[in-house]
C-alpha positions as CSV (number, residue, x, y, z in Angstrom):
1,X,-5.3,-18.4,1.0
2,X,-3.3,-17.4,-1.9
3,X,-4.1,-18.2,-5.5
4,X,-2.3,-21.7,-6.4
5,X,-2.6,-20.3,-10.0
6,X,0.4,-20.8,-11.6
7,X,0.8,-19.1,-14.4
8,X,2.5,-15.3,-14.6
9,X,0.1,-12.4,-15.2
10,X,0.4,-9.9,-16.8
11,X,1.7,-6.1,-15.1
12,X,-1.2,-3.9,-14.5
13,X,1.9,-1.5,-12.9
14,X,5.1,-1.2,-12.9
15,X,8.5,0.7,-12.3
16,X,11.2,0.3,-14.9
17,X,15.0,1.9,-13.6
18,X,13.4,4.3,-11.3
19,X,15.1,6.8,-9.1
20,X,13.3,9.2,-6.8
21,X,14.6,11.0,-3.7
22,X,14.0,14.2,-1.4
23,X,17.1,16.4,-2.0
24,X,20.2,14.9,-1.7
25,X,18.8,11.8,-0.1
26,X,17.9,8.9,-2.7
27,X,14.8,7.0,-1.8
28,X,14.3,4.7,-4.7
29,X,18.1,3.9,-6.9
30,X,17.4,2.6,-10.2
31,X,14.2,0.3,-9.1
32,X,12.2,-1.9,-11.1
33,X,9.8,-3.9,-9.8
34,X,6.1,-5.3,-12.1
35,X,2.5,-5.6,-10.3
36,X,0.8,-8.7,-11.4
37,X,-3.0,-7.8,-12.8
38,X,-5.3,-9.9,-10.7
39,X,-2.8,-10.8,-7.4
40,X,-2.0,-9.2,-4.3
41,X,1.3,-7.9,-4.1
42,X,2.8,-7.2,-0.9
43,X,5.0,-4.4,-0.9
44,X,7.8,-4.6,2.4
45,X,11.2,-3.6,4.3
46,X,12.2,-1.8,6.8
47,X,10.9,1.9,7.9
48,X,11.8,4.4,5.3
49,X,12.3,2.1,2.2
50,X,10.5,3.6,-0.2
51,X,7.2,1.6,0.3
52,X,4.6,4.5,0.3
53,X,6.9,6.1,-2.0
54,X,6.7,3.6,-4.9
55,X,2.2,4.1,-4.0
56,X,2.6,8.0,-4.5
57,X,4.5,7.7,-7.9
58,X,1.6,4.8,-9.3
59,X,-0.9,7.5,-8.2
60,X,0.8,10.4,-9.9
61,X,1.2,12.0,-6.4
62,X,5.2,12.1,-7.3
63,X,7.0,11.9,-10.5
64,X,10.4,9.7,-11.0
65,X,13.3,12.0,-11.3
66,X,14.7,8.9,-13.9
67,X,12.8,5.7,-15.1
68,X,9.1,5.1,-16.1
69,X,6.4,4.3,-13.7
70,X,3.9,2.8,-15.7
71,X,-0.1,1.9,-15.2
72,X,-1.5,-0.2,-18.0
73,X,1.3,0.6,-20.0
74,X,0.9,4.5,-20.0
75,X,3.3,6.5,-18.3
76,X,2.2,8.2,-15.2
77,X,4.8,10.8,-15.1
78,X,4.0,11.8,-18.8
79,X,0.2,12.1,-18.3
80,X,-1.5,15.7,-18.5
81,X,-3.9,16.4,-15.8
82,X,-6.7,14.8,-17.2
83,X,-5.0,11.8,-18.4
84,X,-4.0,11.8,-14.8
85,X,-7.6,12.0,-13.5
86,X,-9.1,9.1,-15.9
87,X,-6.2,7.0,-14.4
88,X,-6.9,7.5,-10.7
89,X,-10.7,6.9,-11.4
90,X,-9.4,3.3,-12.0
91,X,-7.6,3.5,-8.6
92,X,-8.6,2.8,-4.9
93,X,-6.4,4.2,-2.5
94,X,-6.9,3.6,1.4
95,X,-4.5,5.3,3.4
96,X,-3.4,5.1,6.6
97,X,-5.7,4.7,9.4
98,X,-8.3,5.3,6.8
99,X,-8.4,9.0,6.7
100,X,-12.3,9.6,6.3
101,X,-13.8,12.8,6.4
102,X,-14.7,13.4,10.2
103,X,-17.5,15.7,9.0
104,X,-19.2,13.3,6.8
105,X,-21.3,10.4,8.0
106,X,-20.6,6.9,7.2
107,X,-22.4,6.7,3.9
108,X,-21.5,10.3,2.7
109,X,-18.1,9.0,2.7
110,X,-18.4,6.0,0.7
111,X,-20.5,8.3,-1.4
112,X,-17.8,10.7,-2.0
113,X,-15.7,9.3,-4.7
114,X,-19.6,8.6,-6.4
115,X,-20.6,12.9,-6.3
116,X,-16.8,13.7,-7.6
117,X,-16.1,11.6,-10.8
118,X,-19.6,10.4,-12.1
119,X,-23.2,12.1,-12.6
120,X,-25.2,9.3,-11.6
121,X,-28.5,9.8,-9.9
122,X,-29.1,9.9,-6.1
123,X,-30.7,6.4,-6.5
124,X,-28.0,4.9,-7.6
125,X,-25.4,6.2,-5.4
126,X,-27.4,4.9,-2.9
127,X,-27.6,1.9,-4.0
128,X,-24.0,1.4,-5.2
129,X,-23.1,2.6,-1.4
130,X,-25.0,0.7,0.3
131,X,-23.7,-2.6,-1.8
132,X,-19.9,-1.9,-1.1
133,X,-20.8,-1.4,2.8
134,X,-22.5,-4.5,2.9
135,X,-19.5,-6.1,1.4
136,X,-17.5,-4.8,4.2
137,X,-20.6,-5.9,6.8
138,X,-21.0,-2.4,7.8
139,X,-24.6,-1.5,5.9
140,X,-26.0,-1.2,9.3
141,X,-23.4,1.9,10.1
142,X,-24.4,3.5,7.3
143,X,-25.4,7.1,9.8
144,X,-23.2,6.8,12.2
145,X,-20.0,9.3,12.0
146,X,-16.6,8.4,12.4
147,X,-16.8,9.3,16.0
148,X,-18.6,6.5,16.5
149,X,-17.1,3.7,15.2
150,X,-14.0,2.1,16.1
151,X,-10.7,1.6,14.4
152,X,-11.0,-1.8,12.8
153,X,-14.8,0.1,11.7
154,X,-12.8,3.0,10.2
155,X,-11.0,0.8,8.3
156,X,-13.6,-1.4,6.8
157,X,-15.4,2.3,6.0
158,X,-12.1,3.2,4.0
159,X,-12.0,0.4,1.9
160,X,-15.4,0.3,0.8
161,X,-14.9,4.3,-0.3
162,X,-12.0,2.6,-2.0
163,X,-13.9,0.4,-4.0
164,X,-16.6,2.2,-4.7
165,X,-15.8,3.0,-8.0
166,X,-14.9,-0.4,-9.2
167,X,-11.4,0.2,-9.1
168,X,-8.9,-2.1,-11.3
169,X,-5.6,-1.0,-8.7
170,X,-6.5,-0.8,-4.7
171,X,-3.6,0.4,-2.9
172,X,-3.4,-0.6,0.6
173,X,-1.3,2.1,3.1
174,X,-0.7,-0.3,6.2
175,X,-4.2,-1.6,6.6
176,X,-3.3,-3.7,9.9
177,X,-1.6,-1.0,11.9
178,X,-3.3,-0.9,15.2
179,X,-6.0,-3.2,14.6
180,X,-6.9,-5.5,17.4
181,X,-6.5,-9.6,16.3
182,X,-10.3,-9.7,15.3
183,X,-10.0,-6.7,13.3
184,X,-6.9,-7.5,11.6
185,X,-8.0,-10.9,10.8
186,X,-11.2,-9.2,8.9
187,X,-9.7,-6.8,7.2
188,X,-7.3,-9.2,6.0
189,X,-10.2,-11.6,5.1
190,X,-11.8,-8.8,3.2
191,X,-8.9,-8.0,1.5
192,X,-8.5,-11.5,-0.2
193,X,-12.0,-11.9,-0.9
194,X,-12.8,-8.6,-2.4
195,X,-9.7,-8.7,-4.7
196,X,-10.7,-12.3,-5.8
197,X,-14.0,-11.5,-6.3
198,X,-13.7,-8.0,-8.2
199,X,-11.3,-9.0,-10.0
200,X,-8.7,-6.7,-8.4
201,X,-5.1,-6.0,-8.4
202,X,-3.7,-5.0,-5.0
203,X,-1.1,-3.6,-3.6
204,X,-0.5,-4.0,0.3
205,X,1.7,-2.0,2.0
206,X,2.3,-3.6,5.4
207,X,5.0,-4.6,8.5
208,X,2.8,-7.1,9.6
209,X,4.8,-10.3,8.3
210,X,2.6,-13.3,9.5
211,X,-1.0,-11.4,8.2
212,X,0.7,-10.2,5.2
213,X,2.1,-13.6,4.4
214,X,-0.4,-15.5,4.8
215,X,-2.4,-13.1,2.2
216,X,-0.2,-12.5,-0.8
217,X,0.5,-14.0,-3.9
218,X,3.4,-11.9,-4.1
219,X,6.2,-9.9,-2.2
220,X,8.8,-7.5,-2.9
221,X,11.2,-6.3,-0.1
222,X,12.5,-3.1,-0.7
223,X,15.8,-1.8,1.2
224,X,18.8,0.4,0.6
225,X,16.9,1.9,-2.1
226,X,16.5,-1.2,-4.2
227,X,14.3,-4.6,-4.2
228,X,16.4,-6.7,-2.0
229,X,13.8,-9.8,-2.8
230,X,10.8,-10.8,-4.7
231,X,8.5,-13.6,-5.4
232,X,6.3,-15.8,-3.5
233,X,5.9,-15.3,0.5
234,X,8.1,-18.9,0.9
235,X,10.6,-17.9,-2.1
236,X,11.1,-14.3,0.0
237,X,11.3,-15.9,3.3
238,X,14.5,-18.5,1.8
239,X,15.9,-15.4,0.5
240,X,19.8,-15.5,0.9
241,X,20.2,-11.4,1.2
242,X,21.1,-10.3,4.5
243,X,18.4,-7.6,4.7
244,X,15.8,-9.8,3.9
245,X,17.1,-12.2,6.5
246,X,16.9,-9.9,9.2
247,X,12.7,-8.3,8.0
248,X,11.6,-11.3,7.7
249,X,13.2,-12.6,11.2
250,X,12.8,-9.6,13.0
251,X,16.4,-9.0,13.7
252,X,17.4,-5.9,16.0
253,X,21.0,-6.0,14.0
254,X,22.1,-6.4,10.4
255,X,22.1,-4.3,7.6
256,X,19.6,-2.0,9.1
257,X,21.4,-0.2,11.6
258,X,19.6,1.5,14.9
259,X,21.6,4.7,14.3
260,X,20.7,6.8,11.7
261,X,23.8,8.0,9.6
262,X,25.1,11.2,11.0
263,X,28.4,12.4,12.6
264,X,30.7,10.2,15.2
265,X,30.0,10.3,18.7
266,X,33.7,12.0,18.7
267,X,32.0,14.5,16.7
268,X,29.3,15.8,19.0
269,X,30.9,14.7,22.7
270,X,34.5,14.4,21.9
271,X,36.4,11.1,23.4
272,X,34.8,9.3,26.3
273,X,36.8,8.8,29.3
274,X,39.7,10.0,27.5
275,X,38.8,6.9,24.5
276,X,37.5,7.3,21.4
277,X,33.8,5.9,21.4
């Protein structure tokens, strides 16, 4: 459940009057939006919101075109490369569908992160590996390849790679996607306890409204460009705003349309039965 802790933290991240888009078409207008050290955040909205957007500019992956993206009060976009790397080695990222490397076995990639930023000894990264996959439950997998585990497995293999540096930040990339009930639910489980217990911040970026609810301390809706709502799961789901209205009910209609903006029917077809469309 979510902390009952009342009192606001402190950001670990944050976005102040950011703008970010791919050419001509504006992803992020003028956002700002705080990630509370030592909560789950939830970041949501519709498909092409900006969600994994607002992930890539934390991690330095993407640089605001305006604004300040902040982690632990130093600017991300400002950082030279190594200032850059000393701030992702306080990140966890797991992506999508967990993304392992299919070449690698089980351990080897939890061990990853371990050979690239530090020159401990072989005993150690064992160890150290073998602790975050029995966190996760999955010490027993430790040879198997990716292969030969299943989905919810993946997963689980993902996030202990993504703790295995003792990360402040873990950034979450749709964690439930295509997870059967059992695997969601345990992923979700993991989630909470590993944050709580590490001391973590998280952000969770996810469509799945009653897992996601149920886990956060925090949630921001982003749409349009902007953060249509914010605060606690039962503050968001009273929210007045149309968009949020229609996420949070799963609406087919509102503010989000089906069509994405182009030209007029007219304008490809010309009139229908002699009417204009």
């Amino acid at each position: 459940m979510p902390s009952t802790d009342s009192l606001p933290a402190p950001a670990l991240a944050e976005l102040r009057n950011v703008t970010f888009g791919y050419g001509e078409r504006v992803i992020l207008r003028d956002v700002s939006l705080k990630i509370p050290r030592g909560k789950v955040t939830a970041l949501m909205g519709a498909s092409g919101g900006g969600k994994t957007t607002v992930l890539r500019l934390i991690g330095g992956q993407y640089r605001a075109q305006q604004g300040e993206v902040l982690f632990d009060q130093q600017d991300v976009g400002r950082m030279d490369a190594a200032g850059l790397y000393a701030a992702r080695r306080r990140m966890g990222m797991l992506f999508q569908f967990g993304a392992l490397f299919t070449d690698l076995n089980v351990f080897e990639n939890v061990a990853f992160p371990l050979r690239e930023h530090t020159d401990l000894s072989e005993a150690l990264v064992r160890d150290i590996v073998l602790m975050k996959l029995h966190a996760v439950g999955l010490r027993g997998a430790r040879d198997l390849m990716p292969s030969q585990i299943s989905g919810g497995m993946a997963r689980r293999v993902a996030l202990a790679r993504a703790i295995a540096l003792d990360p402040e930040l873990v950034m979450y990339d749709e964690p439930f996607a295509g997870l059967d009930p059992i695997s969601l639910g345990t992923a979700a489980q993991l989630i909470r306890q590993l944050n709580d217990a590490m001391g973590l911040t998280t952000i969770l970026v996810s469509h799945d409204l009653e897992a996601t609810f149920a886990l956060a301390d925090h949630v921001i809706i982003l749409g349009a460009g902007v953060v249509a709502a914010q605060g606690t799961p039962d503050e968001v789901r009273s929210s007045p705003d149309p968009l949020v209205h229609q996420f949070v009910n799963a609406l087919p209609t509102g503010p989000v349309p089906f069509h994405y903006p182009g030209p007029g029917v007219d304008a490809d077809f010309g009139p229908l039965d002699g009417r204009s469309a």
